[in-house]
PAKOL-655162 format. One record per residue (C-alpha): residue number from 1; residue in one letter; x, y, z. Coordinates in nm, 3 decimals. Each point is the difference from the previous one (the first is absolute). Layout:
N
+-----+-----+---------+---------+---------+
|   n | res |       u |       v |       w |
+-----+-----+---------+---------+---------+
| NUM |   A |       X |       Y |       Z |
...
+-----+-----+---------+---------+---------+
This chain:
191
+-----+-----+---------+---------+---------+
|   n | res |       u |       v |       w |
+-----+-----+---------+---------+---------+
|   1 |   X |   3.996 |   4.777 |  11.099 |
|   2 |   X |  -0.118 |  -0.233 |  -0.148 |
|   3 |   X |  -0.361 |  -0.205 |  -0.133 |
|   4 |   X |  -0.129 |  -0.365 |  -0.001 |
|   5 |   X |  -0.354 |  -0.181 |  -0.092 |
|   6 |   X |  -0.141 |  -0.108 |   0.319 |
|   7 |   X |  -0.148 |  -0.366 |  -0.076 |
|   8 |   X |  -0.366 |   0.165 |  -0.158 |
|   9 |   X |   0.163 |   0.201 |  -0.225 |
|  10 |   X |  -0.021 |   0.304 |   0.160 |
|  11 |   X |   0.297 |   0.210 |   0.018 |
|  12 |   X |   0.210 |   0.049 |   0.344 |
|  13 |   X |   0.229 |   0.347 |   0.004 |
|  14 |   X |   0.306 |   0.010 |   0.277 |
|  15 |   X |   0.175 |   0.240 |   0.083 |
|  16 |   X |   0.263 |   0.032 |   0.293 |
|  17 |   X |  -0.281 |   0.114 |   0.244 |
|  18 |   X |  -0.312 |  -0.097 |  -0.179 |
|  19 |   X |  -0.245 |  -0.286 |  -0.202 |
|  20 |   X |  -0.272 |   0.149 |  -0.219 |
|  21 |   X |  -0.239 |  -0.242 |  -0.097 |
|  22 |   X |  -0.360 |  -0.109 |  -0.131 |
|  23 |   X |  -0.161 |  -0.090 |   0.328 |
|  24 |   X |  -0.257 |  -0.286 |  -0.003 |
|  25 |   X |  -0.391 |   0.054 |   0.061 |
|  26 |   X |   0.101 |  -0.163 |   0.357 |
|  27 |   X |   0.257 |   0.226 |   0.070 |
|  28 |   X |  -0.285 |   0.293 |   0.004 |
|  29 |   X |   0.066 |   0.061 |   0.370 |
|  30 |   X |   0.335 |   0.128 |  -0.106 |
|  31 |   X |  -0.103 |   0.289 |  -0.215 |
|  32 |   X |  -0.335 |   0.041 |   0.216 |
|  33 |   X |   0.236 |   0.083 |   0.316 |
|  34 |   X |   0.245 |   0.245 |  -0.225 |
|  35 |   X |  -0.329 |   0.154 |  -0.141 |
|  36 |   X |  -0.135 |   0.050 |   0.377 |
|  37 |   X |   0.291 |   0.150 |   0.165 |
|  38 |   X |   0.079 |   0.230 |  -0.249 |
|  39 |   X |  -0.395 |   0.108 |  -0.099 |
|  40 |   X |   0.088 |   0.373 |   0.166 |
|  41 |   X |   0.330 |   0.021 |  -0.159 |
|  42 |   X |  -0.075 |  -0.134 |  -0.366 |
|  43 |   X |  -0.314 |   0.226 |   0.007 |
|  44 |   X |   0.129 |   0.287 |  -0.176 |
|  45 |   X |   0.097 |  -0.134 |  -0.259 |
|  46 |   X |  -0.187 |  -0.276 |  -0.119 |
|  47 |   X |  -0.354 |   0.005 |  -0.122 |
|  48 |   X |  -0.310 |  -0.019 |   0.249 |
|  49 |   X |  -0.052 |  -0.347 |   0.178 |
|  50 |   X |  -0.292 |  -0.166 |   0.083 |
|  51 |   X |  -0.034 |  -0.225 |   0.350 |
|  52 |   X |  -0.033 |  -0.274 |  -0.234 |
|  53 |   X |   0.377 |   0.104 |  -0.127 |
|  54 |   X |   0.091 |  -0.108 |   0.348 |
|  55 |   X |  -0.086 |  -0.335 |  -0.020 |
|  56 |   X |   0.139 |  -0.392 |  -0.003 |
|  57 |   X |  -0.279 |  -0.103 |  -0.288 |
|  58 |   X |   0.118 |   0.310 |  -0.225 |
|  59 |   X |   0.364 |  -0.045 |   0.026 |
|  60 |   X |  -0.076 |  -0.390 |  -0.005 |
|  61 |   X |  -0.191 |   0.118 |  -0.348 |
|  62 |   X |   0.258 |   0.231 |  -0.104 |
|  63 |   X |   0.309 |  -0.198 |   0.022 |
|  64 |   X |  -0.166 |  -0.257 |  -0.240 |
|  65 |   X |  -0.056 |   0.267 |  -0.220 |
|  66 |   X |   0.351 |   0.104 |   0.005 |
|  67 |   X |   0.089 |  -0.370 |  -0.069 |
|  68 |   X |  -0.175 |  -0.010 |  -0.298 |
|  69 |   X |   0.030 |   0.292 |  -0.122 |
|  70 |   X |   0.429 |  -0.046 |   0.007 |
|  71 |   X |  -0.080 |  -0.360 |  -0.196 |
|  72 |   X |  -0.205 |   0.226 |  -0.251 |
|  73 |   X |   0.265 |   0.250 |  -0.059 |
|  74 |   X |  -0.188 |   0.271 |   0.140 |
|  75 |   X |   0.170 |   0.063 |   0.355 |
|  76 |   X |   0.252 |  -0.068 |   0.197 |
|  77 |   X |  -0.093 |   0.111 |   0.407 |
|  78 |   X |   0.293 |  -0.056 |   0.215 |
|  79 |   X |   0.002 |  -0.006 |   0.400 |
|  80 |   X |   0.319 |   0.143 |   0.180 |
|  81 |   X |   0.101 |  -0.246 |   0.284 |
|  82 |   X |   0.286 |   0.010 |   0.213 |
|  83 |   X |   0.235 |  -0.290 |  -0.135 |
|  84 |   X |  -0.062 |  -0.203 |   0.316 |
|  85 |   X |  -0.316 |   0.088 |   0.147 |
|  86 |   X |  -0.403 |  -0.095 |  -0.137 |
|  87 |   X |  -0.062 |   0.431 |   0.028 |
|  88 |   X |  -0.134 |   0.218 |  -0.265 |
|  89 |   X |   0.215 |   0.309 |   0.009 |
|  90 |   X |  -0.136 |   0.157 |  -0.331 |
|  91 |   X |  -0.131 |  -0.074 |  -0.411 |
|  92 |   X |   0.127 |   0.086 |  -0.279 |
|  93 |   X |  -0.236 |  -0.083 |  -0.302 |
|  94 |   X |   0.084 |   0.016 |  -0.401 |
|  95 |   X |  -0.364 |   0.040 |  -0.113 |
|  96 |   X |  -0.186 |   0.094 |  -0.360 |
|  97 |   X |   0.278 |  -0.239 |  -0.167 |
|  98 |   X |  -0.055 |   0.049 |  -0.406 |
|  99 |   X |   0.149 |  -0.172 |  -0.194 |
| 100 |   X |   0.017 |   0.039 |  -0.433 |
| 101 |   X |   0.174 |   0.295 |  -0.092 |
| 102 |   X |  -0.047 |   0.184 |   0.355 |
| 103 |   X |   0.188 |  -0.262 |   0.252 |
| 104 |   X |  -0.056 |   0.189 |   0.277 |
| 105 |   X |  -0.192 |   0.027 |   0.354 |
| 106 |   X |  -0.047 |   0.194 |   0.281 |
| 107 |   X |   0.211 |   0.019 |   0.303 |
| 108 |   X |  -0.150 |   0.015 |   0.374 |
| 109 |   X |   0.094 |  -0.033 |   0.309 |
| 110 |   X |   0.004 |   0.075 |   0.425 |
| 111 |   X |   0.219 |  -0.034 |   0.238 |
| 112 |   X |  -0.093 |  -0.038 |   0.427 |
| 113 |   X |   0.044 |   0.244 |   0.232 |
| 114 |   X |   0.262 |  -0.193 |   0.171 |
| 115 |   X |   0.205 |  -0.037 |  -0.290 |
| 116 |   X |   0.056 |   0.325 |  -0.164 |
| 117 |   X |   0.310 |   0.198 |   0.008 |
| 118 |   X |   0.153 |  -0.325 |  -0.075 |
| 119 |   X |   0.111 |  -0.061 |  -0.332 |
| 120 |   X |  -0.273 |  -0.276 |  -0.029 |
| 121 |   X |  -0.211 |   0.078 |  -0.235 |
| 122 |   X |   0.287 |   0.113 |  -0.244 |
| 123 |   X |   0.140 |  -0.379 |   0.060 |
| 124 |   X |  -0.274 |  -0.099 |  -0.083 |
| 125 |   X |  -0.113 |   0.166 |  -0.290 |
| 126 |   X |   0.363 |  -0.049 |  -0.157 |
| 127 |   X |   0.007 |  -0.397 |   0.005 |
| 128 |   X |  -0.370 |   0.027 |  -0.142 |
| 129 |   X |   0.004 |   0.223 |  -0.234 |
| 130 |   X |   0.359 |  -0.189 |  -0.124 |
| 131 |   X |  -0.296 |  -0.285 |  -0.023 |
| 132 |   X |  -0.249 |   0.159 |  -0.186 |
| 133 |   X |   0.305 |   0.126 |  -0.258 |
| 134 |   X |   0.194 |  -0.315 |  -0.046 |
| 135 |   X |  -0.246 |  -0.311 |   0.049 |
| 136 |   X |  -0.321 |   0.173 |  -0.103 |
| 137 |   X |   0.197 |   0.177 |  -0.257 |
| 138 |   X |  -0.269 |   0.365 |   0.051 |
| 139 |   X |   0.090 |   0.311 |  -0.193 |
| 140 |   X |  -0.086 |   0.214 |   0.231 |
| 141 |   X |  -0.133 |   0.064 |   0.354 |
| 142 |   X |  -0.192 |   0.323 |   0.090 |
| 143 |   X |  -0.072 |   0.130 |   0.390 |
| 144 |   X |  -0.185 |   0.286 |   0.092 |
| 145 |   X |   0.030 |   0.204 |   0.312 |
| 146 |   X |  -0.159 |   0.318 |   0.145 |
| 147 |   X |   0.182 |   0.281 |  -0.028 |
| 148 |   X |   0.020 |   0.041 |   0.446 |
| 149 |   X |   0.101 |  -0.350 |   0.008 |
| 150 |   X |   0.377 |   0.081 |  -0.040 |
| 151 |   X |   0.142 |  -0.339 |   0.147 |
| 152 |   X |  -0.176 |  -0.168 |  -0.272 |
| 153 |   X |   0.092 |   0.244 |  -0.212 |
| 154 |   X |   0.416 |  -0.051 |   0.114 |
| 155 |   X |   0.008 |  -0.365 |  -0.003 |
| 156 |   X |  -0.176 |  -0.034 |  -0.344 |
| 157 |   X |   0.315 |   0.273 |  -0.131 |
| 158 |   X |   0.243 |  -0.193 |   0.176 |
| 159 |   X |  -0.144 |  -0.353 |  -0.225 |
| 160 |   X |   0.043 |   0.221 |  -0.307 |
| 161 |   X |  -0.345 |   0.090 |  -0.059 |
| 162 |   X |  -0.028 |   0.308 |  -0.213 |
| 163 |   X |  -0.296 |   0.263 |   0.050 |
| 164 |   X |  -0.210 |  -0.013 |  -0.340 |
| 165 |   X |  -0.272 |   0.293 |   0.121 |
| 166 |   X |  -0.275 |   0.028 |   0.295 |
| 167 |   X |  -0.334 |  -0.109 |  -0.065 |
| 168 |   X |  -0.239 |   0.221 |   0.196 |
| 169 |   X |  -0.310 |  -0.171 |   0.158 |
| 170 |   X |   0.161 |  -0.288 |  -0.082 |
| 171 |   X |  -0.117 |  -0.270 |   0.276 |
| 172 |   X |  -0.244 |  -0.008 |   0.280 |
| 173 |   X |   0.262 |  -0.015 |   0.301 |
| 174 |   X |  -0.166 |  -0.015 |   0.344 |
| 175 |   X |  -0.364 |   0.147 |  -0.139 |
| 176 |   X |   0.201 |   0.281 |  -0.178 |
| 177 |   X |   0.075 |   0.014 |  -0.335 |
| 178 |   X |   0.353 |   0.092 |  -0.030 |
| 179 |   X |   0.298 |   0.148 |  -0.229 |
| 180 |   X |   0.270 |  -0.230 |  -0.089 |
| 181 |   X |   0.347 |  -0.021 |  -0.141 |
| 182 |   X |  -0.019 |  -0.267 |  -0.271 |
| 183 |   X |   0.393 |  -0.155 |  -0.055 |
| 184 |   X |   0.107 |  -0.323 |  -0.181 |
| 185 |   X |   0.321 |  -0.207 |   0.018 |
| 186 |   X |   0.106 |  -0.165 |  -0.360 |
| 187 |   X |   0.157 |  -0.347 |   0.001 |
| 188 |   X |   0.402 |   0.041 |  -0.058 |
| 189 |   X |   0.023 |  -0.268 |  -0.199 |
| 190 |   X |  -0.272 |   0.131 |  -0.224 |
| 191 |   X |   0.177 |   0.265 |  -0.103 |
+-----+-----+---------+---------+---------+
């Protein structure tokens, strides 16, 4: 595994059966088809989404966004493509980055229906979350999951995320508020 600068700047994450990478305002096709086939699937757990979520001008909108919000320091919203085909499989985003004494963010991510049971998203996750540790040089990354969710709740134990507490009514999952298990993973070389 291993990561490169694509010529913008923008990092580019491979792994043996992956590339996560920034995708371009013009690439917005790309996450509007992964967003579309999976709307029934992601549903559950993911906040409610408007028509407009479902949309070339938003994801045209929020890919810029997540452009300049990585060249501010603020976020870092990676797509999951097969290594040799143009397909959003999944996201994984590093979001709420502080910096000053904190140096920390928030981790996110989903995964298509096709693809789980896979090992994806843990390939993933490893080669950017070695990224977020060694060239961003973050403290810490937290992820929160509901408690029923126990994939999410495996994978982010098998990355070495410890379970700090549960937050109840924590955030507004698919019009619900809902419980969830807060857990962090420290940098190793931090320590």
């Amino acid at each position: 595994m291993f990561g490169r600068r694509s010529k913008f700047g923008y990092p580019e994450l491979v792994t043996p059966r992956l590339r996560l990478r920034l995708l371009a305002p013009d690439q917005a096709e790309l996450m509007l088809a992964f967003r579309q086939n999976n709307r029934v699937f992601l549903k559950p757990w993911e906040p409610l989404r408007t028509e407009v979520y479902y949309s070339k001008p938003y994801w045209e909108s929020q890919l810029e966004a997540a452009r300049t919000e990585y060249h501010h320091d603020i976020s870092l919203c990676l797509s999951l493509m097969p290594r040799d085909e143009e397909l959003v499989i999944g996201v994984c985003s590093f979001t709420n980055i502080v910096r000053g004494t904190f140096q920390s963010c928030h981790l996110g991510y989903a995964l298509g229906e096709a693809w789980q049971g896979q090992g994806v998203m843990q390939e993933a996750l490893e080669v950017a979350i070695d990224h977020v540790f060694s060239r961003m040089q973050l403290h810490r990354i937290m992820a929160n999951y509901m408690p029923h969710n126990a994939k999410s709740g495996n994978l982010l134990n098998r990355l070495g995320f410890r379970i700090e507490g549960r937050a109840e009514s924590f955030l507004k999952i698919d019009g619900q508020w809902a419980d969830h298990i807060l857990t962090s993973l420290i940098n190793p070389t931090h320590s």
